[in-house]
Chimera marker file (.cmm) of the C-alpha trace (Angstrom):
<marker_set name="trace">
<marker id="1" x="0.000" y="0.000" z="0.000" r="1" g="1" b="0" radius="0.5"/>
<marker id="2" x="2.463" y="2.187" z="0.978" r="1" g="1" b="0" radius="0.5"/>
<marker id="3" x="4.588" y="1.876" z="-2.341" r="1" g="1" b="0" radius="0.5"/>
<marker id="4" x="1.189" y="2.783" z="-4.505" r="1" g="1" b="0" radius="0.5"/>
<marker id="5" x="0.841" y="6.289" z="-2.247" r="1" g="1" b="0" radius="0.5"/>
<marker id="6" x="4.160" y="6.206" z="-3.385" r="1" g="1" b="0" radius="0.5"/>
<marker id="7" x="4.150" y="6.610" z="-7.092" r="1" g="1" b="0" radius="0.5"/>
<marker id="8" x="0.681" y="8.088" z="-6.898" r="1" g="1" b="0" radius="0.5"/>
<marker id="9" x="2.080" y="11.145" z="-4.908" r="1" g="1" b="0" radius="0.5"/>
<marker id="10" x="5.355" y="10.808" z="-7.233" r="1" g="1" b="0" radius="0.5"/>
<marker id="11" x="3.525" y="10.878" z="-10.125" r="1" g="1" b="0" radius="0.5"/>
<marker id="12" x="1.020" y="13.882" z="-8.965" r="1" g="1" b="0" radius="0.5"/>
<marker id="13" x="4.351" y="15.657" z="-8.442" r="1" g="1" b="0" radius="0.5"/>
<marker id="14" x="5.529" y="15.348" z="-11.636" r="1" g="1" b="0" radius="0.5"/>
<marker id="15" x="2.424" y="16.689" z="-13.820" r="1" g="1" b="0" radius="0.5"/>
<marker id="16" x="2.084" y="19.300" z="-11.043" r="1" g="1" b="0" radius="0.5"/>
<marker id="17" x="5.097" y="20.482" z="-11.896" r="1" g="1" b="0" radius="0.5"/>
<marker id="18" x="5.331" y="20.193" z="-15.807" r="1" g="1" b="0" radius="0.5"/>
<marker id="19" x="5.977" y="22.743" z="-17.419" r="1" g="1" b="0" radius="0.5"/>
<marker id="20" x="3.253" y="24.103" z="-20.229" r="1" g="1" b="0" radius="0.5"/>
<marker id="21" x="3.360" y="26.604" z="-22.444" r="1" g="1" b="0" radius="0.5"/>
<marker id="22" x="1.354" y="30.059" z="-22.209" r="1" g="1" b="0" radius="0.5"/>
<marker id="23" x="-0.660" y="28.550" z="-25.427" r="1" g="1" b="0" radius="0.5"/>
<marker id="24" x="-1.498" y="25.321" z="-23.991" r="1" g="1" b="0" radius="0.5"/>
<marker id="25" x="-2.150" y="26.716" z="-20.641" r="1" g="1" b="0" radius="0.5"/>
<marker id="26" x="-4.469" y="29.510" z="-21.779" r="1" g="1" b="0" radius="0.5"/>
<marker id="27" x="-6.155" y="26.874" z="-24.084" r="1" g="1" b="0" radius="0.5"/>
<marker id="28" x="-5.165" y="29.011" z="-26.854" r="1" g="1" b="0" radius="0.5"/>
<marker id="29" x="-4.189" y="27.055" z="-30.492" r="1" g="1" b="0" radius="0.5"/>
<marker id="30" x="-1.032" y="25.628" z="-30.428" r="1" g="1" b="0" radius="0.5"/>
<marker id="31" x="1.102" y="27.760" z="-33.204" r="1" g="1" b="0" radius="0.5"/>
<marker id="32" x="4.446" y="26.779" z="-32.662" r="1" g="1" b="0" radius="0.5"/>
<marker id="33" x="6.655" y="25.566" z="-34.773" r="1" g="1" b="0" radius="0.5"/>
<marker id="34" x="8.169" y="26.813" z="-38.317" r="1" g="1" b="0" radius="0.5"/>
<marker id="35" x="5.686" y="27.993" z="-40.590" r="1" g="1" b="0" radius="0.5"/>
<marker id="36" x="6.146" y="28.184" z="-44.659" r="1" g="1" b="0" radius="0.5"/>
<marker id="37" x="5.143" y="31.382" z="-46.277" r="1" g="1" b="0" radius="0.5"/>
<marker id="38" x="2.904" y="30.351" z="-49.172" r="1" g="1" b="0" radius="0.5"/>
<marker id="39" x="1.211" y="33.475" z="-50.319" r="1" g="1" b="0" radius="0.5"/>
<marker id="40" x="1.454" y="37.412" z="-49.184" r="1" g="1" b="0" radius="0.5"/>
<marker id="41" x="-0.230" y="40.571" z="-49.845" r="1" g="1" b="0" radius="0.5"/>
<marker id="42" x="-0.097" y="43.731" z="-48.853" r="1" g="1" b="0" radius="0.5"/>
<marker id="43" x="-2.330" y="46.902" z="-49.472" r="1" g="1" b="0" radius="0.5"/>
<marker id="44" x="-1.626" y="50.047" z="-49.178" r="1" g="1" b="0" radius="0.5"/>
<marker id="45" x="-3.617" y="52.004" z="-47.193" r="1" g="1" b="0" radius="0.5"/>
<marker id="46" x="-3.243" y="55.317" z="-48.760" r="1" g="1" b="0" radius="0.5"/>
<marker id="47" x="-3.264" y="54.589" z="-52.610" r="1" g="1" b="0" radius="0.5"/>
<marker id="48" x="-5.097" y="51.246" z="-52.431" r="1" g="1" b="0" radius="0.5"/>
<marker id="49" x="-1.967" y="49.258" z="-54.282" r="1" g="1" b="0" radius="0.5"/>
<marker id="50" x="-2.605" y="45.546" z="-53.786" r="1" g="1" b="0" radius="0.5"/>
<marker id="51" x="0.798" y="44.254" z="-53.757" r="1" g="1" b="0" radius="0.5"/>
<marker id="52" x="1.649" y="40.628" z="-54.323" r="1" g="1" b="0" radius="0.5"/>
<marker id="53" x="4.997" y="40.327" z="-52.748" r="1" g="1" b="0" radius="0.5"/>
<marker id="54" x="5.542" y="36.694" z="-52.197" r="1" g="1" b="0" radius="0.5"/>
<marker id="55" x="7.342" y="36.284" z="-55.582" r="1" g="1" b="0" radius="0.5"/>
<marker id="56" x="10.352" y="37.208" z="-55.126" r="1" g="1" b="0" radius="0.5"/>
<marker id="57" x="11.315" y="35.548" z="-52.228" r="1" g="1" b="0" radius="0.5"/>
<marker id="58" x="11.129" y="32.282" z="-49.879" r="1" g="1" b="0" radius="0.5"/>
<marker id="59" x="10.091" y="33.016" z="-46.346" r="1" g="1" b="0" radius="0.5"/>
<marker id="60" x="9.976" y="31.043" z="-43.027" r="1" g="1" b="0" radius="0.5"/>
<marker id="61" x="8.530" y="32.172" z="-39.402" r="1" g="1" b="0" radius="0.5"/>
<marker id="62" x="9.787" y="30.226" z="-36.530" r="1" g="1" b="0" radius="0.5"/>
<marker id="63" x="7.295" y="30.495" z="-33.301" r="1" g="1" b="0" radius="0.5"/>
<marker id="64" x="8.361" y="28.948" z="-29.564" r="1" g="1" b="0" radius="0.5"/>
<marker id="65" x="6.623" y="29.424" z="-26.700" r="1" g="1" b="0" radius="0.5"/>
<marker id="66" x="7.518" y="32.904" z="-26.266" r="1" g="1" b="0" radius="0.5"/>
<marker id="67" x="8.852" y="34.370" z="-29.194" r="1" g="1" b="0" radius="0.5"/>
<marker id="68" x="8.998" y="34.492" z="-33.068" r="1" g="1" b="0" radius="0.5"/>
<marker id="69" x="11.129" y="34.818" z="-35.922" r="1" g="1" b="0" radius="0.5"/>
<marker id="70" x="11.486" y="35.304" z="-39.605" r="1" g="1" b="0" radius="0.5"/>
<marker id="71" x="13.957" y="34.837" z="-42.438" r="1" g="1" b="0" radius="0.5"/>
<marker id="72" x="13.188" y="36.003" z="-45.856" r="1" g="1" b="0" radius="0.5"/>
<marker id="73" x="15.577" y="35.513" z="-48.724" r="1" g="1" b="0" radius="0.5"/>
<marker id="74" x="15.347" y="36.277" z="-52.259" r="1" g="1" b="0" radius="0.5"/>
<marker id="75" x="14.481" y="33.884" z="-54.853" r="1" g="1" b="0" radius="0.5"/>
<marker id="76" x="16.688" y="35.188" z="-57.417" r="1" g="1" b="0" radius="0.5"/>
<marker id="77" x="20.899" y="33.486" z="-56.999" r="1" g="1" b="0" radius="0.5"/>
<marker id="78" x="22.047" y="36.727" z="-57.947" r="1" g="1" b="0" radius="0.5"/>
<marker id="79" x="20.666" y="38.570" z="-55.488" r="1" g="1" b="0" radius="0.5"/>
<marker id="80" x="22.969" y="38.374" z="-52.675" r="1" g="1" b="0" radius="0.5"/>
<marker id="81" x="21.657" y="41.486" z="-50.824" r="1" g="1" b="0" radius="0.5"/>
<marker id="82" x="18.130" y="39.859" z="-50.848" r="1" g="1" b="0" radius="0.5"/>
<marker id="83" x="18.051" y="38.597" z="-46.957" r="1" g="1" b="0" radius="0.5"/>
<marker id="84" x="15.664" y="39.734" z="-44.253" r="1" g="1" b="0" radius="0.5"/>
<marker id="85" x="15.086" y="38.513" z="-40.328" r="1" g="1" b="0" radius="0.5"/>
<marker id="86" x="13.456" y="39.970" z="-37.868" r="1" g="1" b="0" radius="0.5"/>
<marker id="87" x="11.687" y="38.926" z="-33.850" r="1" g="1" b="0" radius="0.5"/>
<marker id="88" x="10.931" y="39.705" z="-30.940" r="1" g="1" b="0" radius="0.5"/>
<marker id="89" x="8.021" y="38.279" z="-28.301" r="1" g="1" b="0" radius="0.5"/>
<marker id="90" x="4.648" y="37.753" z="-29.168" r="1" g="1" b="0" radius="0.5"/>
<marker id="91" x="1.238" y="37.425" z="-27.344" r="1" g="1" b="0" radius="0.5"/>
<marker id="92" x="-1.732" y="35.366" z="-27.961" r="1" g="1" b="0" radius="0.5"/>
<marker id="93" x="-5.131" y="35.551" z="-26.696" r="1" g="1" b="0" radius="0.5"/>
<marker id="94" x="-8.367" y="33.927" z="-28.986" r="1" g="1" b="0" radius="0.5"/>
<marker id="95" x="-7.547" y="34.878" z="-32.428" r="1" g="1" b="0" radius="0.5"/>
<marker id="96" x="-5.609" y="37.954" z="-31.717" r="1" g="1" b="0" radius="0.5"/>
<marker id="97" x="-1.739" y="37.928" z="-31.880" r="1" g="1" b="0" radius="0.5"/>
<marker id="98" x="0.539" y="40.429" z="-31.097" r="1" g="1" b="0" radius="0.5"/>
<marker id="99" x="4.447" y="40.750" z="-32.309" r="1" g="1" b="0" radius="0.5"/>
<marker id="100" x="6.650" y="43.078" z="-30.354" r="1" g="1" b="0" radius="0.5"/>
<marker id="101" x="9.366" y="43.304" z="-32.603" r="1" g="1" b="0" radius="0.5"/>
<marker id="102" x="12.522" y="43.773" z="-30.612" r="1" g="1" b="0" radius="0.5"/>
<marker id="103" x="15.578" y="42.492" z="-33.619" r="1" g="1" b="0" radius="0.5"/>
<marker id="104" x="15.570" y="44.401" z="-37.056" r="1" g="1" b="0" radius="0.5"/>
<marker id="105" x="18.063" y="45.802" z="-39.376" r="1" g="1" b="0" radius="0.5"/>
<marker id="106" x="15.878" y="49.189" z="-39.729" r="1" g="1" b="0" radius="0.5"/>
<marker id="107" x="16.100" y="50.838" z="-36.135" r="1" g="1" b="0" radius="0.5"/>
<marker id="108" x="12.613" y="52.578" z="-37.028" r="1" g="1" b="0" radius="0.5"/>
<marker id="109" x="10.706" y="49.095" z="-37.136" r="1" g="1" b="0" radius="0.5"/>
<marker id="110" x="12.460" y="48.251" z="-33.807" r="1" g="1" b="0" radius="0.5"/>
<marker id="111" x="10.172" y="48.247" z="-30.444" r="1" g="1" b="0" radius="0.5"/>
<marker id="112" x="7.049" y="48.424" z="-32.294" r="1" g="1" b="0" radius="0.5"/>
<marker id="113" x="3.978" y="46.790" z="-31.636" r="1" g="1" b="0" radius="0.5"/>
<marker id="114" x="1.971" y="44.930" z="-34.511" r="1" g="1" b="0" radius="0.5"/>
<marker id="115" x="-2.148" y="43.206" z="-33.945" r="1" g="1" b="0" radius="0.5"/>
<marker id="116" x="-3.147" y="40.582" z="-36.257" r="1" g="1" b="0" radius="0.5"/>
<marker id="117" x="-6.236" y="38.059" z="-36.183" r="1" g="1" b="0" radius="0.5"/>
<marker id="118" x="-5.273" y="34.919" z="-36.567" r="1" g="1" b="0" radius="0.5"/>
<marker id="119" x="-6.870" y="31.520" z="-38.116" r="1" g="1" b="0" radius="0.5"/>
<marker id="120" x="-5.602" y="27.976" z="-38.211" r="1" g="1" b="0" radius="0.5"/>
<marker id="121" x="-6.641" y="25.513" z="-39.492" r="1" g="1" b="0" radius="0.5"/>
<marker id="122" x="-4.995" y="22.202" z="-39.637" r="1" g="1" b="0" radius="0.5"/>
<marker id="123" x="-1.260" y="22.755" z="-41.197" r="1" g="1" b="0" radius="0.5"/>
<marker id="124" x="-2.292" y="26.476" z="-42.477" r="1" g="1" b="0" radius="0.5"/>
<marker id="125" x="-2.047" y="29.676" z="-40.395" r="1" g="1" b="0" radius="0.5"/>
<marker id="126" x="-3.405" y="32.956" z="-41.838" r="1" g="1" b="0" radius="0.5"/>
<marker id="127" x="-2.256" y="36.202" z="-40.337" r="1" g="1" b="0" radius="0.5"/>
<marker id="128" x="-4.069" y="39.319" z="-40.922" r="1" g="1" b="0" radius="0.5"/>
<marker id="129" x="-3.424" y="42.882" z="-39.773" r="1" g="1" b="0" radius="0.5"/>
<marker id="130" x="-2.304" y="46.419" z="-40.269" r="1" g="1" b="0" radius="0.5"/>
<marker id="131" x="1.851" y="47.460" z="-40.644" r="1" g="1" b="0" radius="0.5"/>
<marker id="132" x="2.253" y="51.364" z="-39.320" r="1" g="1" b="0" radius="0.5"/>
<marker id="133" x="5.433" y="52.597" z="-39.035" r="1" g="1" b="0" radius="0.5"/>
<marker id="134" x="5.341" y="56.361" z="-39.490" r="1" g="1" b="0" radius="0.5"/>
<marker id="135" x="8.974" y="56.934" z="-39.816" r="1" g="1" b="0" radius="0.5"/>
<marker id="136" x="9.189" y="55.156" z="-42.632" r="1" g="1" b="0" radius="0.5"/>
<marker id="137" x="5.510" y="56.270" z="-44.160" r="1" g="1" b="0" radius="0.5"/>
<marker id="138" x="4.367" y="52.450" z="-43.710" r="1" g="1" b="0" radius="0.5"/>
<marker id="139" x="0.441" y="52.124" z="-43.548" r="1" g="1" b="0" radius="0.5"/>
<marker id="140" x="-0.501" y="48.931" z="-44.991" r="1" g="1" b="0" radius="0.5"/>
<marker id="141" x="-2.414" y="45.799" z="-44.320" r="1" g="1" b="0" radius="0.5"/>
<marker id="142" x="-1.035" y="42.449" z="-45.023" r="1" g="1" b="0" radius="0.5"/>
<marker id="143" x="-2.384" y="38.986" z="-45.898" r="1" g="1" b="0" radius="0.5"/>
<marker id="144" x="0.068" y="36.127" z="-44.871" r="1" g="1" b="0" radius="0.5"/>
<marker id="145" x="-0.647" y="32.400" z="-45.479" r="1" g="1" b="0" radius="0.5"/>
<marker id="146" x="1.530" y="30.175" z="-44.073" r="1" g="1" b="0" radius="0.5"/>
<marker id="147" x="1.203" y="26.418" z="-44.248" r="1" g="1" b="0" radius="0.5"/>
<marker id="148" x="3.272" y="23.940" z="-41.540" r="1" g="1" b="0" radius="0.5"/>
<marker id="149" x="6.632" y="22.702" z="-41.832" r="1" g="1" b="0" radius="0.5"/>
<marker id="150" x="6.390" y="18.918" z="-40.888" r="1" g="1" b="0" radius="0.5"/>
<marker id="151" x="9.395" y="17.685" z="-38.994" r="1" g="1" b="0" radius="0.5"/>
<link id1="1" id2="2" r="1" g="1" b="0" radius="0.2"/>
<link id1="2" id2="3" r="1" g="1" b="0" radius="0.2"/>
<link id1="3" id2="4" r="1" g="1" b="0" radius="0.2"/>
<link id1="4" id2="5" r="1" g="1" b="0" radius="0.2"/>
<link id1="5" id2="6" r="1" g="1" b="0" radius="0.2"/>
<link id1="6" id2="7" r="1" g="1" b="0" radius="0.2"/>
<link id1="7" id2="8" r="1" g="1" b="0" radius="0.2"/>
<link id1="8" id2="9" r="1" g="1" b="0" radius="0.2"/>
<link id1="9" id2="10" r="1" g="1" b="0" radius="0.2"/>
<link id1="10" id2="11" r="1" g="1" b="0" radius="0.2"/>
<link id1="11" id2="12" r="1" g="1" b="0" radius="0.2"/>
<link id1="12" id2="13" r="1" g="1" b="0" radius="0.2"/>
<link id1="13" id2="14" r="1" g="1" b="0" radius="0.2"/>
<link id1="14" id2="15" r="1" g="1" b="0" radius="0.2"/>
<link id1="15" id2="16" r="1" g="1" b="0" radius="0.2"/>
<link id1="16" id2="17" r="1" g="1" b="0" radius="0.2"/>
<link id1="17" id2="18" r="1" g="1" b="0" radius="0.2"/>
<link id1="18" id2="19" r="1" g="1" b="0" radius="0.2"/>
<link id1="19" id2="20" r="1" g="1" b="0" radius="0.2"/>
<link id1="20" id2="21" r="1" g="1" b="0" radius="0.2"/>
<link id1="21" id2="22" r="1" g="1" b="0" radius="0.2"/>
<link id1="22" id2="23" r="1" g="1" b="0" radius="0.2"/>
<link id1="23" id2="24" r="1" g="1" b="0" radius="0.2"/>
<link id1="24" id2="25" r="1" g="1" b="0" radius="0.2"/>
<link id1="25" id2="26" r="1" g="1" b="0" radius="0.2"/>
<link id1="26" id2="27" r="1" g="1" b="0" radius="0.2"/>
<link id1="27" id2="28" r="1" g="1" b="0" radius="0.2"/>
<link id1="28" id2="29" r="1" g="1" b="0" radius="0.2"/>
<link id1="29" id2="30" r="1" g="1" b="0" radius="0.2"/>
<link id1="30" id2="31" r="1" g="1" b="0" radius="0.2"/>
<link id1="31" id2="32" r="1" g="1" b="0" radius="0.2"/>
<link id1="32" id2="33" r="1" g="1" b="0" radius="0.2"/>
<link id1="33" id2="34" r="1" g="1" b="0" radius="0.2"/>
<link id1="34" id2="35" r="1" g="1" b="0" radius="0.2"/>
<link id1="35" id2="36" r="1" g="1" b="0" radius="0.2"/>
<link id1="36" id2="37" r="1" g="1" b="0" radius="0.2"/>
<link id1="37" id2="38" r="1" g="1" b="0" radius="0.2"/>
<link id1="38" id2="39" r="1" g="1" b="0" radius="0.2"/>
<link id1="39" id2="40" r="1" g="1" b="0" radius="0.2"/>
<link id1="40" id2="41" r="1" g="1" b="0" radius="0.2"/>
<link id1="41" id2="42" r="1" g="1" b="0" radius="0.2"/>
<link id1="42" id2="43" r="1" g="1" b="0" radius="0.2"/>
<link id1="43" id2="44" r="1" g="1" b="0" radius="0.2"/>
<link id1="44" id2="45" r="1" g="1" b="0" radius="0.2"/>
<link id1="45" id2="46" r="1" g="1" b="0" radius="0.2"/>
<link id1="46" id2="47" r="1" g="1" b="0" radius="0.2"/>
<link id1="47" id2="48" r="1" g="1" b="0" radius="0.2"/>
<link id1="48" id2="49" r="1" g="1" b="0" radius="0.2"/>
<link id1="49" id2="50" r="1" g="1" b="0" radius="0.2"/>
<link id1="50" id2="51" r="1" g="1" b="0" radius="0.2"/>
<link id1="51" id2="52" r="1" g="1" b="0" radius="0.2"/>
<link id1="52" id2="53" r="1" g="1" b="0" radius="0.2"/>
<link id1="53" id2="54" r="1" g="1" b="0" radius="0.2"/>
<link id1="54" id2="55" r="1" g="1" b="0" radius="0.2"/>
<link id1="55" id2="56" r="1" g="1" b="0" radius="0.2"/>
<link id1="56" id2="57" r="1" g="1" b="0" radius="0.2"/>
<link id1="57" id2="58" r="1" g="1" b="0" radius="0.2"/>
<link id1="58" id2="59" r="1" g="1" b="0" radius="0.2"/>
<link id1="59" id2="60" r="1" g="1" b="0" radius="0.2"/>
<link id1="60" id2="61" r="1" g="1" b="0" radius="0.2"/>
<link id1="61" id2="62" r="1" g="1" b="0" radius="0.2"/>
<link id1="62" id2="63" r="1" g="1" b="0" radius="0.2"/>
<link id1="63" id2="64" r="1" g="1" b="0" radius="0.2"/>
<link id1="64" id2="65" r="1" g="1" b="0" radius="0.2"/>
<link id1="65" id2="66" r="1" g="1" b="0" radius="0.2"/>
<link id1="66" id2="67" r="1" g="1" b="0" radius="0.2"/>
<link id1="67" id2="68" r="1" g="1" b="0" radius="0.2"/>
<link id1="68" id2="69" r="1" g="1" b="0" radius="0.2"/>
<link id1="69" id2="70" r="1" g="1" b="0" radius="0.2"/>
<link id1="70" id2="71" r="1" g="1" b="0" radius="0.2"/>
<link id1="71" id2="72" r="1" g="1" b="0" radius="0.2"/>
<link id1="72" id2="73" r="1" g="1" b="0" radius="0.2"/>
<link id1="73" id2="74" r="1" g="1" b="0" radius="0.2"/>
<link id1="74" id2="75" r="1" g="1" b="0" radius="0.2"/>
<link id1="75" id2="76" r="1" g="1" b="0" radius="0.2"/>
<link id1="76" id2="77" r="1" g="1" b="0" radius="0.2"/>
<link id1="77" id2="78" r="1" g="1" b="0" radius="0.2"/>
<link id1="78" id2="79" r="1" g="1" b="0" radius="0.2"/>
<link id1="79" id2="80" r="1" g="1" b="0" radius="0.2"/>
<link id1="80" id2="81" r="1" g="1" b="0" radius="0.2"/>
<link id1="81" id2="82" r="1" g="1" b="0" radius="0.2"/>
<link id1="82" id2="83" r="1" g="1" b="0" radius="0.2"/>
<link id1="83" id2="84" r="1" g="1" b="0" radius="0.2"/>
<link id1="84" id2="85" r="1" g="1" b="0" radius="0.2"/>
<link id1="85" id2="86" r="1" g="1" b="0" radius="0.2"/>
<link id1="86" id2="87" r="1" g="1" b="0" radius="0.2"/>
<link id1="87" id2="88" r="1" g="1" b="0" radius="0.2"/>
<link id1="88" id2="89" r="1" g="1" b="0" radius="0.2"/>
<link id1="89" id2="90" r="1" g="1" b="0" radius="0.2"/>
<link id1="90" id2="91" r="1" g="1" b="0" radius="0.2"/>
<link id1="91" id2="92" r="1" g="1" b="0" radius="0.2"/>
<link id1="92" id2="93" r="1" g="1" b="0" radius="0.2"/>
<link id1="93" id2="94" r="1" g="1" b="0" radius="0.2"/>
<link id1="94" id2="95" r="1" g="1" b="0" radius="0.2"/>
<link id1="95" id2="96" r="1" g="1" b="0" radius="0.2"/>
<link id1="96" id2="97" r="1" g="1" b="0" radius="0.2"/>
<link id1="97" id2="98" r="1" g="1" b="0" radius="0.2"/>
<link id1="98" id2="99" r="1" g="1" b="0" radius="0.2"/>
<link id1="99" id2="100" r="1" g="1" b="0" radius="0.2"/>
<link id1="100" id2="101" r="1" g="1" b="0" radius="0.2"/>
<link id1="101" id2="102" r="1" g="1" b="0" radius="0.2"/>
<link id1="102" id2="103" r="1" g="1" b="0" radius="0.2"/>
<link id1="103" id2="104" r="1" g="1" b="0" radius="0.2"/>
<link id1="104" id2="105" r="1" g="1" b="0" radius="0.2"/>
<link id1="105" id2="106" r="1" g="1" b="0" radius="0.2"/>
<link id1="106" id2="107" r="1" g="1" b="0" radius="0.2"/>
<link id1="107" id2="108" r="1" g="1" b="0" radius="0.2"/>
<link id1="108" id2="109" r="1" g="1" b="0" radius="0.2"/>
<link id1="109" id2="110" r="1" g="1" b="0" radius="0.2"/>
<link id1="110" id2="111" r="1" g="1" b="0" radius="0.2"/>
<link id1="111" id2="112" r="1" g="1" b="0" radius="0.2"/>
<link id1="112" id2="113" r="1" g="1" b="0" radius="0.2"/>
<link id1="113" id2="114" r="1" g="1" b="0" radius="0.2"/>
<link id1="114" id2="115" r="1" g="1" b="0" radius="0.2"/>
<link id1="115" id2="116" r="1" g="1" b="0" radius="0.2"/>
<link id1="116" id2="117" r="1" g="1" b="0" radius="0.2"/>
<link id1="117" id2="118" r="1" g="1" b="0" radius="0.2"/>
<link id1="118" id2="119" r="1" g="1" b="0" radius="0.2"/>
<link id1="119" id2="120" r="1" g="1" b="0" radius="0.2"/>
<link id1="120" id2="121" r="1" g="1" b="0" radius="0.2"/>
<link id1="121" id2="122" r="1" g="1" b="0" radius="0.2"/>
<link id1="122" id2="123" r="1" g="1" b="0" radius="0.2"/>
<link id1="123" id2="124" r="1" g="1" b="0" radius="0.2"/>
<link id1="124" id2="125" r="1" g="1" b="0" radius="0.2"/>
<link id1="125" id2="126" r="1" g="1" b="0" radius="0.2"/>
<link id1="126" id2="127" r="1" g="1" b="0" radius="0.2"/>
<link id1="127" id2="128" r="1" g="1" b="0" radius="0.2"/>
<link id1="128" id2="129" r="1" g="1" b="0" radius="0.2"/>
<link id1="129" id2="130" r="1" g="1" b="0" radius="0.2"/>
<link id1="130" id2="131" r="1" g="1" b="0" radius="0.2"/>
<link id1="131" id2="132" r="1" g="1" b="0" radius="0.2"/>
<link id1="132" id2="133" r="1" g="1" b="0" radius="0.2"/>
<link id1="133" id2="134" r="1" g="1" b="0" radius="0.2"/>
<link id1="134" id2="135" r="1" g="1" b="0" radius="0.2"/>
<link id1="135" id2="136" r="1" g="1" b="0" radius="0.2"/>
<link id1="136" id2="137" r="1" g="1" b="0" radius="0.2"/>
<link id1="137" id2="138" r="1" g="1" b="0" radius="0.2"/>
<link id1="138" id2="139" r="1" g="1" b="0" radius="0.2"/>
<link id1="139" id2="140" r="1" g="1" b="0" radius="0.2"/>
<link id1="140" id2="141" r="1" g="1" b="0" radius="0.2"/>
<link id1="141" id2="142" r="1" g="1" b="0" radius="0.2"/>
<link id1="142" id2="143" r="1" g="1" b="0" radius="0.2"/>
<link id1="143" id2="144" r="1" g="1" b="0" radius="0.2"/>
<link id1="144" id2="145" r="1" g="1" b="0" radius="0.2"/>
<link id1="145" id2="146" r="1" g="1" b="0" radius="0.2"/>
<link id1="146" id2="147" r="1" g="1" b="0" radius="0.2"/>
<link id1="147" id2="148" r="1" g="1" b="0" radius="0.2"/>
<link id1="148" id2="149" r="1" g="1" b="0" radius="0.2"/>
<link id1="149" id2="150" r="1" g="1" b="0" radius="0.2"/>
<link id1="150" id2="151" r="1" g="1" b="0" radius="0.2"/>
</marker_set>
């Protein structure tokens, strides 16, 4: 008897003390891993220009528990000023996700905040939401459609 209180109160210990992710804990959807842009646009807020801007370039987003990534890289070999990466933290509650973007090359995109709404379903994540950087005259929306790495 005493060696089933044992592993009952060992093994209560244990899940007690595993560690889960914000997502998982919040019952939010689990996002994480590397995601696979597969189509991107963006529109212009002041002239209306729909943009398709996901032929030119390969991108990936990488998304842990707390943070995200992204690597974009041109799709043309002669292009070897054609890379792009960026992250920071992000936030997730329901459908809305926030990046803080804390790592860029362009000091003026640095420290701000960006909303998006979020669906998933299965292996494909859409992210929608406005880009405003006034510095740099940025007022856009963008579409992203990213589909799942598998491992």
């Amino acid at each position: 008897m005493k060696i089933k209180f044992f592993f009952f109160i060992a093994f209560t210990l244990l899940y007690a003390c595993k560690e889960k992710t914000h997502q998982v804990a919040n019952n939010q959807p689990n996002i994480q891993g590397t995601w696979k842009l597969i189509s991107g646009t963006i529109t212009d807020r002041k002239s209306g220009k729909i943009t398709n801007y996901l032929a030119n370039f390969n991108m990936i987003k990488i998304i842990n528990d707390t943070h995200f990534a992204f690597l974009k890289h041109s799709k043309n070999p002669e292009d070897s000023t054609g890379f792009d990466a960026g992250g920071g933290t992000y936030l997730l509650n329901g459908s809305t996700y926030t990046e803080h973007l804390t790592y860029y090359k362009n000091k003026n995109w640095e420290g701000k905040t960006f909303d998006f709404k979020l669906s998933l379903a299965k292996d494909t994540l859409i992210q929608t939401g406005l880009e405003k950087v006034e510095k740099e005259g940025i007022d856009r929306v963008i579409v992203e459609k990213y589909v799942k790495e598998s491992n």
